[in-house]
C-alpha positions in Angstrom: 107.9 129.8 2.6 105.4 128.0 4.2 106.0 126.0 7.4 104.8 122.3 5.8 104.6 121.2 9.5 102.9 124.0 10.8 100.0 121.7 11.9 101.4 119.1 13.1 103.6 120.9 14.8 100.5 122.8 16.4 99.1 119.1 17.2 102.3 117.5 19.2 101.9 121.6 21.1 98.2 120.3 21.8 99.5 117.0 23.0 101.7 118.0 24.8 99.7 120.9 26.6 96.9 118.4 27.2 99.8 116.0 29.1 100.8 118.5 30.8 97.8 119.8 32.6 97.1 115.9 33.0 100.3 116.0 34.5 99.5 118.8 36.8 96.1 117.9 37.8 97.5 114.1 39.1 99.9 115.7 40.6 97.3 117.8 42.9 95.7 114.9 43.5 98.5 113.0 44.3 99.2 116.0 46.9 95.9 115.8 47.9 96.0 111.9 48.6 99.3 112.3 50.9 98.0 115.3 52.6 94.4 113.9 53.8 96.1 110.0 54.1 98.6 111.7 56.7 96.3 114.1 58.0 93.8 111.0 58.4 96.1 108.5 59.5 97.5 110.8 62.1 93.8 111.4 63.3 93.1 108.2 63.6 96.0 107.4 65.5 94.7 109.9 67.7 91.5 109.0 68.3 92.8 105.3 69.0 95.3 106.4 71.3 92.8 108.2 73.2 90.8 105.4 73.6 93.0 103.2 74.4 93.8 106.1 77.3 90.3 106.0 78.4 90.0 102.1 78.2 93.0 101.7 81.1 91.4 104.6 82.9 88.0 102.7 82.8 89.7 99.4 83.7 91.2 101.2 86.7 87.7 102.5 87.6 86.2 99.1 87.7 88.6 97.5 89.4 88.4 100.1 92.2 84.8 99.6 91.8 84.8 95.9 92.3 87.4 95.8 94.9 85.4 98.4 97.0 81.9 96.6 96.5 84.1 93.7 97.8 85.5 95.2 100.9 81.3 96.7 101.4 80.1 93.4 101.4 83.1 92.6 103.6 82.4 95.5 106.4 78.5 94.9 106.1 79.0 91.0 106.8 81.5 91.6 109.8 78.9 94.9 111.3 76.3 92.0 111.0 78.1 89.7 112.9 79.4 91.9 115.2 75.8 93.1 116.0 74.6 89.3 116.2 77.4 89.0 118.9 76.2 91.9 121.0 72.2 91.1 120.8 73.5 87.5 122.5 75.7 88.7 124.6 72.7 91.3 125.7 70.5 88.6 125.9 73.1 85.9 128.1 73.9 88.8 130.1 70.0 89.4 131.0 69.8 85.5 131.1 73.0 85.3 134.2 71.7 88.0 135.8 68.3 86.7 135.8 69.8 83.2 137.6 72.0 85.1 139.9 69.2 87.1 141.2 67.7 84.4 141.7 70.3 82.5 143.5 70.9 85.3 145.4 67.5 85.5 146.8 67.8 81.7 147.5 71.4 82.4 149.2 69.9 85.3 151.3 66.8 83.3 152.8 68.7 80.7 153.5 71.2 82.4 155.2 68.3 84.8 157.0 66.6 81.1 158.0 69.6 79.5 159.1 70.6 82.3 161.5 67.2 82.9 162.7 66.7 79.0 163.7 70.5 79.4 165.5 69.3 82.3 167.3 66.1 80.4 168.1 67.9 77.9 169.4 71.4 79.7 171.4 67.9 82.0 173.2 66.1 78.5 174.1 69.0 77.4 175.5 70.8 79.9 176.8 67.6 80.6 179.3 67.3 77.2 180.6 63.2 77.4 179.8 62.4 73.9 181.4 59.6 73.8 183.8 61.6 71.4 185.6 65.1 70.5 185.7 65.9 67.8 184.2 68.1 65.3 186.0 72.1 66.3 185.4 72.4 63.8 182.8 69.9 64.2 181.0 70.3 67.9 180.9 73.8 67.2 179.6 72.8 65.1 177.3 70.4 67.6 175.6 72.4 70.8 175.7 75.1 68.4 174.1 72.2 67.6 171.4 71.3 71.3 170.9 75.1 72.5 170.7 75.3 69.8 167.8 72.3 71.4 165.8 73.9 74.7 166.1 77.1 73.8 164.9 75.2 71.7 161.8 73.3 74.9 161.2 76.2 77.2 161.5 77.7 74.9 159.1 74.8 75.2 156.7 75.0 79.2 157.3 79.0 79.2 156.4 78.3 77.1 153.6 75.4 79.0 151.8 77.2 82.6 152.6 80.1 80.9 150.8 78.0 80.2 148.0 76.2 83.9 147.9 80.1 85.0 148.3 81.2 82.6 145.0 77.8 84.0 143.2 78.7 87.7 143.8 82.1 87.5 142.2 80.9 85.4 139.4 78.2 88.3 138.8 80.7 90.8 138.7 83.2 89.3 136.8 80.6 88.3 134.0 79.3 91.8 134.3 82.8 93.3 134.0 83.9 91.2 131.2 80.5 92.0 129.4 80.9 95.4 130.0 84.8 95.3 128.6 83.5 93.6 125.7 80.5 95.7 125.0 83.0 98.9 124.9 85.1 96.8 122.4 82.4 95.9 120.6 80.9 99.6 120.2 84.8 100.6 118.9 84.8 97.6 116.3 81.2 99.1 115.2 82.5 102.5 115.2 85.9 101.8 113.2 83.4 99.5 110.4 81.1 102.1 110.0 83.8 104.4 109.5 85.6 102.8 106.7 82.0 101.4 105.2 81.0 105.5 104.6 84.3 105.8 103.2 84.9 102.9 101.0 80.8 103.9 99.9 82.2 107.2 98.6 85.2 105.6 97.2 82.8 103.6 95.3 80.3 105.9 94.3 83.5 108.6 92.9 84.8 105.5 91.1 81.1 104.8 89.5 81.2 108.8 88.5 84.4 108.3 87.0 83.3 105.4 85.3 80.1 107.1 83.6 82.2 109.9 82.6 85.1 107.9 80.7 82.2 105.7 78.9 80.8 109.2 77.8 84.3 110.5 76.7 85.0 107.0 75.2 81.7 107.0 73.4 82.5 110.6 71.8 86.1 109.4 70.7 84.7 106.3 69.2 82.0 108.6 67.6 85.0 110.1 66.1 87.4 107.7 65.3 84.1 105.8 63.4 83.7 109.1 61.4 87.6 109.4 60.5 87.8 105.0 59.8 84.6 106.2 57.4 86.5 109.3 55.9 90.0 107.4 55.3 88.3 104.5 53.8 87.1 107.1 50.9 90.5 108.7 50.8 91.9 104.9 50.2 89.6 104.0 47.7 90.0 107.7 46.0 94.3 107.2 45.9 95.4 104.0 46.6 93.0 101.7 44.8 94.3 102.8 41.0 96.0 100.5 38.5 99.6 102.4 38.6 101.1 104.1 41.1 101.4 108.2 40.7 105.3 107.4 40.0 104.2 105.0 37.2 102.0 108.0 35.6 104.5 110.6 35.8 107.2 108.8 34.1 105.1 107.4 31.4 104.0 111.2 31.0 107.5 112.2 31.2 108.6 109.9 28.4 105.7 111.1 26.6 105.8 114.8 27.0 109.8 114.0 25.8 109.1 111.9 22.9 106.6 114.6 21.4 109.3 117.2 22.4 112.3 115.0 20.4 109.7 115.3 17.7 109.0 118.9 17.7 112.9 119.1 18.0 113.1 117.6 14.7 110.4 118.7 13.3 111.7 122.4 14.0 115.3 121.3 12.7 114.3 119.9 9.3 113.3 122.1 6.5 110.7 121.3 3.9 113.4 120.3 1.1 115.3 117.9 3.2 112.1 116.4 4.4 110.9 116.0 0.4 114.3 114.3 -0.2 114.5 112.2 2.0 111.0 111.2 0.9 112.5 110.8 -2.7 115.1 108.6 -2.0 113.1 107.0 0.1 110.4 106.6 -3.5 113.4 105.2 -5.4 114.1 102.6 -2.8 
């Protein structure tokens, strides 16, 4: 006849259909969880790895940076200095000439005076312009006086040539030496200036650099904010639950093969065996 457990039969089929898609529906979540954690995680990783890239590259920059606006300053104070040194030496140089043009005048007037008064005197005496002799020792006595005066004079004449002699050289050493050093100088200047345009661009590529890793950086943060934001959703979405997705299946399991044991039985039995054993089950 009649299936007596038609309906609950039907009912444990309902169950178990409604476990089922339970069961089917976690588990595309569940797929869904691992698939946006890892690809999440993995984008994360990324994005921090990137920035961490372009954080030693920007360190890298800055230190270049710094170390060139160090040897700028450097190259600007030792160009100063240098052209300190060369506006005194220009002015020390005019200064010595100055005094030895001076001296030399001095030398030359007195050397020019000095042999004129000799000449003055060798011409007196050489032509013997008295009006009247003198006696012979008298005479003596004077050219003896006049030869003296020469000698004194010629003395003074050796004496300042010597000087004008000792002023010359040191006038042309102190120009040769100011020269030397003025050609040294202008190669020092040179060479600075040189490696101050250089080390500028070094600099100013570094600053570039720089701007352009801060702007990359910025967009990766930018990034890595928007994926921190996205896999804090996906956390809260799969891993803040009660159970695990293991723990749900099983229980699931056990009840999707409880209600199938039942159906088992329930499918096995047959109405009379059921209604005895609910007799002797009565007379009990």
């Amino acid at each position: 006849g009649d299936d007596v457990f038609a309906k609950v039969k039907g009912l444990i089929r309902d169950m178990m259909s409604r476990i089922l898609e339970k069961q089917r529906a976690d588990a595309d979540e569940h797929e869904w969880c691992e698939v946006n954690t890892a690809k999440t995680t993995k984008a994360k990783e990324e994005h921090e790895a990137e920035i961490a890239k372009l954080t030693s590259k920007a360190d890298r920059a800055t230190s270049a940076i710094e170390k060139a606006a160090g040897t700028i300053a450097s190259l600007q104070q030792e160009l100063a200095a240098l052209a300190k040194m060369q506006s005194d030496m220009d002015a020390n140089r005019v200064a010595e000439h100055a005094d030895f043009a001076e001296a030399q005048q001095d030398y030359e007037q007195g050397i020019a005076g000095v042999q004129a008064a000799i000449k003055v005197l060798k011409d007196y005496y050489a032509k013997g312009s008295f009006v009247q002799q003198p006696a012979v020792g008298t005479h003596s006595a004077s050219g003896g006086a006049a030869t003296g005066v020469i000698s004194l004079l010629e003395v003074c004449e050796s004496d300042f040539s010597k000087l004008l002699a000792e002023a010359e050289a040191d006038e042309k050493e102190a120009e040769s030496v100011y020269k030397r050093q003025t050609k040294e100088n202008k190669l020092a200047k040179a060479e600075k200036e040189t490696s101050l345009k250089y080390t500028i661009k070094v600099k100013s590529r570094a600053e570039k650099t720089l701007a352009e890793l801060k702007d990359d950086t910025d967009v990766e943060q930018s990034e890595l904010d928007a994926t921190l934001e996205y896999l804090t959703k996906v956390n809260k979405r799969c891993v803040a639950k009660p159970e695990t997705y293991a723990d749900r299946k099983g229980k699931r399991d056990a009840e999707i093969a409880g209600l199938k044991n039942a159906l088992q039985i329930l499918n096995e039995e047959t109405a009379g065996s059921f209604l005895a054993i609910r007799t002797r089950a009565a007379r009990k």
